[in-house]
N, C-alpha and C positions, 0 to 999 in steps of 0.2 A: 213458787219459784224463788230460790235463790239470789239474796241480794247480796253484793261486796262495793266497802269504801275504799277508800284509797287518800289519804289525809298526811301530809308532811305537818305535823304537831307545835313542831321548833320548841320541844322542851315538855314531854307529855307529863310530869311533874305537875306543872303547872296549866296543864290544861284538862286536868280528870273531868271537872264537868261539863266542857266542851264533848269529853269524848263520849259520858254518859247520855247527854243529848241527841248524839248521834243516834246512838245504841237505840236509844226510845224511839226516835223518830223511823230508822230505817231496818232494827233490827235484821243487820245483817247476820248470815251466814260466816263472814269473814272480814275482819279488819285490815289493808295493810299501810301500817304507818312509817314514817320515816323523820328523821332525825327528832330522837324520842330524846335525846342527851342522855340519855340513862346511864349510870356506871355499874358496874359488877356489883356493889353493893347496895344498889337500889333494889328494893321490891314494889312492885303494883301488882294489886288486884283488883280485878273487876270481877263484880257479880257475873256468874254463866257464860265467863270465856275464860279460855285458858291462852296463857301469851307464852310464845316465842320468840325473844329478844335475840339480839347481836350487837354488840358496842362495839362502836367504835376507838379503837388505840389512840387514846390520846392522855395528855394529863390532865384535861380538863374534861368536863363532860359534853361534849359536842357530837356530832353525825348519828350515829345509829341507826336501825331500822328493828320492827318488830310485826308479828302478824298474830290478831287477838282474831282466837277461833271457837264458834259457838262451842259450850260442851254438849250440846246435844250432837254433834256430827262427830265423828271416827277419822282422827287425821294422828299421821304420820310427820314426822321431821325427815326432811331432807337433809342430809350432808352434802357442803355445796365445798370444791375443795376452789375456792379465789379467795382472790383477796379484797375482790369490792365490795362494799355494802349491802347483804341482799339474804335474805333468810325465805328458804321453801317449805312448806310443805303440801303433802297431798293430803285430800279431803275425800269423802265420801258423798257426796248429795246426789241421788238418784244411779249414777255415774262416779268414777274418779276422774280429779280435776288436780290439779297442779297451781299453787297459786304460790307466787313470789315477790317481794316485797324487795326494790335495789333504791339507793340513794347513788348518786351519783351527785358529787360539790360542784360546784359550777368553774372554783381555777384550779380543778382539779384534773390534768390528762389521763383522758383514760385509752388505754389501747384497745383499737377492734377487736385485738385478738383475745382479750379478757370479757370481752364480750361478747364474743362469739362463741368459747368457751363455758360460761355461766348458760344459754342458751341451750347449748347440747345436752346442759346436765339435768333440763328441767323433763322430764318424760311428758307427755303429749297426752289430751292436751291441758295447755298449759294458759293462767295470766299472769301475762308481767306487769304490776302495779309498782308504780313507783312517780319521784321525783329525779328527773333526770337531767334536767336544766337544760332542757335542747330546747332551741326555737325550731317553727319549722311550719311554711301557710295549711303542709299534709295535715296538724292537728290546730287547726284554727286562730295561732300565732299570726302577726303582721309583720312579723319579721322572721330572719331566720338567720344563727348563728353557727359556727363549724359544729360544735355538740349535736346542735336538731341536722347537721347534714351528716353525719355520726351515724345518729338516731338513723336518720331514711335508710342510709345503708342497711345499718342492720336489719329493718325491715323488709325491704327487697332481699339481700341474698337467703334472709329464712323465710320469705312468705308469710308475713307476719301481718295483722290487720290491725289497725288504732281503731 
C-alpha cells in the first residue's frame, strides 16, 4: 500500500536531513511539501524521487510548495492555471490518483472562488495535501478561525473528506 507525507518544511534547504529521515522511515510513494523557500535558482536532489517545485514571487525566498515523487511510479505534471500555491500531479499506483500539494499564508485572503477553481482542476480522484492555516474542531483543532470556516466550506460544497 501506498504511503504519502504531507510536511510544511519552512525552508527545505535546511531541513535535507529532516526530509531524508522521513523518506527512510516511511518511504513514501509521495512527498507533498510546503513552504520549501526555494528560489529559481535553487537545485535539490534527493536520492529515488524526482521533485516538482513552484516558487513563490517574491524577493526573498519564502512560501513555495513542492511534490517529491518515488521514481519508481509514472507520474505526470499537472498545469494548474491559479495563482495560489499548489503543484499537481498524477500518479500511477495500482490506479491513477491526483495528488496536490497548496500552501495557503495564513494573512493572506484567499477567495473561494480560487478555490473552488484550483479544485475543479484536479481530475478525481484526488489529495489535497497541504498547509492551509485553517482552524476548524471538523480536523481536531480547539478552535476555529474564518480560514478553517473557508476550509469547511469548501469541503461541503465538493464533498470532500479530512
Amino acid at each position: 500500500m501506498a504511503s504519502f507525507v504531507s510536511w510544511n518544511c519552512r525552508d527545505l534547504k535546511n531541513k535535507l536531513s529532516d526530509l531524508k529521515d522521513i523518506i527512510n522511515i516511511y518511504q513514501p510513494a509521495c512527498i507533498a511539501l510546503q513552504e520549501t523557500h526555494l528560489k529559481e535558482t535553487d537545485r535539490i536532489q534527493i536520492k529515488h524521487y524526482s521533485i516538482r517545485n513552484t516558487y513563490h514571487n517574491s524577493d526573498r525566498a519564502s512560501g513555495g510548495v513542492a511534490l517529491l515523487i518515488s521514481e519508481d511510479i509514472p507520474s505526470t505534471t499537472l498545469h494548474l492555471n491559479t495563482n495560489l500555491q499548489a503543484r499537481a500531479v498524477r500518479i500511477h499506483i495500482q490506479s491513477l490518483i491526483t495528488v496536490c500539494s497548496l500552501y495557503l499564508p495564513p494573512n493572506q485572503r484567499i477567495n473561494q472562488t480560487k478555490l473552488n477553481n484550483l479544485i475543479s482542476q484536479l481530475p478525481n480522484p484526488f489529495l489535497l495535501l497541504g498547509d492551509l492555516n485553517g482552524h476548524n474542531p471538523i480536523w481536531g483543532s480547539s478552535d476555529v478561525n474564518s480560514r478553517g470556516l473557508q476550509i469547511e466550506q469548501l469541503i461541503s460544497d465538493h464533498n470532500l473528506f479530512v
